[in-house]
KEFILO-69757 format. One record per residue: residue in one letter; x, y, z of N, C-alpha, C, O in turn. Coordinates in pm, whole numbers, plus 50000, padded with zeros to 5 digits. Layout:
<nodes>
aXYZXYZXYZXYZ...
</nodes>
This chain:
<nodes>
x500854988250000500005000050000500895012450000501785014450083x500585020349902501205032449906501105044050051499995047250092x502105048450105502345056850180502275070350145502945075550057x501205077650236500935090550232500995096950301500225095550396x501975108350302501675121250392501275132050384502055138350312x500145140950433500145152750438501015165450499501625163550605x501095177050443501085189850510500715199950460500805206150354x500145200750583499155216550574500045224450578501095218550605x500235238350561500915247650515500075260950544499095264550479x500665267750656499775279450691498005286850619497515296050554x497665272350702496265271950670495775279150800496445275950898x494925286650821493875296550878493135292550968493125295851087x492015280250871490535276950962490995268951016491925261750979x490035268751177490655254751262489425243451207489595231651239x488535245951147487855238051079487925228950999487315218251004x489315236050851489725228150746490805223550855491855222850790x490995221250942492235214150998491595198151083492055186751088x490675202951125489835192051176489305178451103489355166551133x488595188350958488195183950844489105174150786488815162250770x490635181850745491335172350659492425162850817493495157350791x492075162950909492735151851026491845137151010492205125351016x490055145650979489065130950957489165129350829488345120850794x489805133550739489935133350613491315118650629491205106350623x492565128650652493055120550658492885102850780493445091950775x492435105450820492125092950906491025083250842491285071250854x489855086750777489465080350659490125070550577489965058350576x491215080550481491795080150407493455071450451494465073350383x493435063750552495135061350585495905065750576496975059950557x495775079250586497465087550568498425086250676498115090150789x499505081250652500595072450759500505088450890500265086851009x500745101250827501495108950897500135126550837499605129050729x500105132650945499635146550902500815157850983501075158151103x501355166450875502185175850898501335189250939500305189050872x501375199651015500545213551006502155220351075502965218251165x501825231250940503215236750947502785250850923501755255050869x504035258650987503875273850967502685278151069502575274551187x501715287950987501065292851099499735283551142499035288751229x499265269351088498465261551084497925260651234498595257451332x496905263351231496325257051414496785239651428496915232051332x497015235251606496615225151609496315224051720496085233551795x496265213851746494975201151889496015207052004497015213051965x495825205652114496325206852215497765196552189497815188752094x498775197952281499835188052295499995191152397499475201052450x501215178652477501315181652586502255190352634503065193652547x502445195052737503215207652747503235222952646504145230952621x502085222552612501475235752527502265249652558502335256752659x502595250152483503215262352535502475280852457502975292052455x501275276152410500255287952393499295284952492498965274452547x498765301452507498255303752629496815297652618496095298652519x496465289852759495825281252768494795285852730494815281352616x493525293552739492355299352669492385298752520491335296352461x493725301052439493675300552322493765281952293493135275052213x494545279152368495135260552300493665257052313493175250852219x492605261452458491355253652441490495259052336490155250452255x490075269952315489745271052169489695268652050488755265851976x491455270452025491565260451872490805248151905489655245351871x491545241951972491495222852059490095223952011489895219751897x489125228652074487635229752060487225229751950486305221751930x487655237951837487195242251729487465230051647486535224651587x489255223351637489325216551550488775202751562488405196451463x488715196851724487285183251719486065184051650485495175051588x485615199051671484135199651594484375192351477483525183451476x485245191151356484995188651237486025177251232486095170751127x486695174751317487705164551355486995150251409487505139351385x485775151951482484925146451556486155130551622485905118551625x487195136751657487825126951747489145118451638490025110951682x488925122351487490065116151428491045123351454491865119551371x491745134951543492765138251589493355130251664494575128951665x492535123451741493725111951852493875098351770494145088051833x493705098051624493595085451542495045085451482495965077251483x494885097051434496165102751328497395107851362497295118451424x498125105351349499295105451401499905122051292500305125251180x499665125751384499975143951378501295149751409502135144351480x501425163951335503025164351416502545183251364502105189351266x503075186351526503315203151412504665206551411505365204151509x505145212251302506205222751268506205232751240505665236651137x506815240551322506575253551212507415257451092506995264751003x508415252951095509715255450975509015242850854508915231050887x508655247050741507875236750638509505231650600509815220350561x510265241150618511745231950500512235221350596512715211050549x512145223350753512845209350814511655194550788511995182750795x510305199450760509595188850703510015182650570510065170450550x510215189150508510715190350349511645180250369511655168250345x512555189750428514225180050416514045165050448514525155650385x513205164550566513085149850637512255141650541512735131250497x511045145650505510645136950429511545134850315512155124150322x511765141650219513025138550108514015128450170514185117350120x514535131850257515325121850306514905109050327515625099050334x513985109350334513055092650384512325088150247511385080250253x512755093150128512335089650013511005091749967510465084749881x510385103350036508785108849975509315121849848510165130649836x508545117749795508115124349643507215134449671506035130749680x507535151549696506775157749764506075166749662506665176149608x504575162849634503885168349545502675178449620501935176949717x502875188149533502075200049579500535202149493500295200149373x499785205949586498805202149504498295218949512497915226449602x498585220349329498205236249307498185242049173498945237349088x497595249349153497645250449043498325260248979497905271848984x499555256748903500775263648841500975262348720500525252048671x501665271548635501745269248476502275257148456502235254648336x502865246448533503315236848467502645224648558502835212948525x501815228248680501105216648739500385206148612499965211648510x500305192348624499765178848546498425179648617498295183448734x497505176048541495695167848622496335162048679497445159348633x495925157248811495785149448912495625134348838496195124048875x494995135248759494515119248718495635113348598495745101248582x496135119348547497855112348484498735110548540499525102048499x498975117748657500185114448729500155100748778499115096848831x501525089548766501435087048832502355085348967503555086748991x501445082449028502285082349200502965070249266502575058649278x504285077349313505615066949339505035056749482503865058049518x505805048449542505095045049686505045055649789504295054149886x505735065649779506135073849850505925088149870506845096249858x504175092849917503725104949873503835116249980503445112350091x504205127549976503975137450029503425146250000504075154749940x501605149850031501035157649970500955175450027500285180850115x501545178649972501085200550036499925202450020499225196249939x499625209250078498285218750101498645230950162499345232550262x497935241250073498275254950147497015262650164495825259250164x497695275550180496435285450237495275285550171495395283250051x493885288050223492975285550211492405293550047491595288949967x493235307550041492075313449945493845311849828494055305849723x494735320349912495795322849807496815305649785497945306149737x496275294049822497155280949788498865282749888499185286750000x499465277649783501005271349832501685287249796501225292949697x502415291849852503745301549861504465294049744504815282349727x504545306349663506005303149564506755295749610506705283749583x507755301749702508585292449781508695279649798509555271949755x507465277149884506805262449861506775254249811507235243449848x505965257649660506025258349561507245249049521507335236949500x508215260249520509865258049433510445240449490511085231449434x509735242149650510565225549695509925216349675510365205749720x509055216149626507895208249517508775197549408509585201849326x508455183649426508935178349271508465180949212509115185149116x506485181949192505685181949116504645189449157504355188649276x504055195949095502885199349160501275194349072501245195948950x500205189149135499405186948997497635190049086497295188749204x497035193548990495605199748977494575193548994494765181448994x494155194749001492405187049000491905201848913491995213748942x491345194448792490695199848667489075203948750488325195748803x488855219448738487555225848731487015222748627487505220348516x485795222648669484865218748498483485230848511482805234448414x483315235148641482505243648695483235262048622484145263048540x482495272748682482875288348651483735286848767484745292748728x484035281948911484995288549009486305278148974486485267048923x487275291549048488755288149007489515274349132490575268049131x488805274549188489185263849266488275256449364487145260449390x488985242749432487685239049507488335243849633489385250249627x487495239549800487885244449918489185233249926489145222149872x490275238350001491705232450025490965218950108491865210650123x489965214850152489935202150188489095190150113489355178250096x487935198950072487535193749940488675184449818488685173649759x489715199649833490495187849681491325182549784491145170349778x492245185549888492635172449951492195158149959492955149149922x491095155850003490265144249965489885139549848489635127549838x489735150949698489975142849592491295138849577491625130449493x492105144549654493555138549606493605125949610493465116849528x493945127349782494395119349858492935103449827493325091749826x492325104949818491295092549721492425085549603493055074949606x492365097849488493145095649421494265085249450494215073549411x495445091549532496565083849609496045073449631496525065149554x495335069149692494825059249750494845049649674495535039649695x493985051649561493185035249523493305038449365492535032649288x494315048049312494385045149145496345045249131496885043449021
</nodes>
């Protein structure tokens, strides 16, 4: 079975964070990254101030409904020491966005070894980002809007990954 990882990438809502944790827990994703300014779940020894850790914490079960203690989570804030490590461990780190040279989602195909990006909610992946990308590839609109919600196409991805 192919191995998948996510990372979120200074994503906003504690909602889409919840969302794509039951997303990924659905879906078997070995590992979920939330990097940069991404909310997450409480940990232990929190070191944000406690009114705020229970808040997020709160917010992201709502849509998490408990696949946070399923999924084996990690936060970082530096996305390149994620980068580096996964590369090092032989993931193929594909960004999922849409760029002049991003492929459909549905030709690619995918190595055993996936690392999927996800970025900000309205503006996607940072150039930057971007650049440490092997690949980056799309999920084709067929609709008038320019994109779907960052957890929406996560889950067409990561489906994708999955089972083609």
């Amino acid at each position: 079975m192919r191995q998948i990882i996510v990372v979120a990438h200074n994503m906003r809502s504690t909602h889409n964070v919840g969302s794509l944790l039951r997303t990924a827990e659905g879906l078997a994703v070995e590992q979920v990254y939330l990097t940069g300014y991404t909310p997450y779940p409480v940990v232990a020894h929190d070191e944000r101030l406690p009114h705020l850790t229970a808040k997020l914490d709160k917010q992201i079960s709502k849509t998490a409904l408990g696949a946070e203690q399923y999924v084996d989570w990690h936060q970082e804030a530096d996305i390149h020491t994620v980068i580096t490590h996964l590369r090092g461990e032989g993931y193929q780190i594909i960004g999922l966005e849409q760029t002049p040279t991003s492929m459909p989602l549905q030709t690619m195909q995918a190595p055993d070894k996936v690392a999927l990006l996800l970025g900000r909610e309205v503006e996607g992946l940072e150039q930057e980002v971007i650049d440490l990308c092997d690949v980056c590839v799309e999920i084709p609109m067929l609709g008038q809007k320019e994109s779907y919600n960052v957890v929406q196409a996560a889950a067409m991805a990561l489906y994708q990954l999955r089972f083609h």
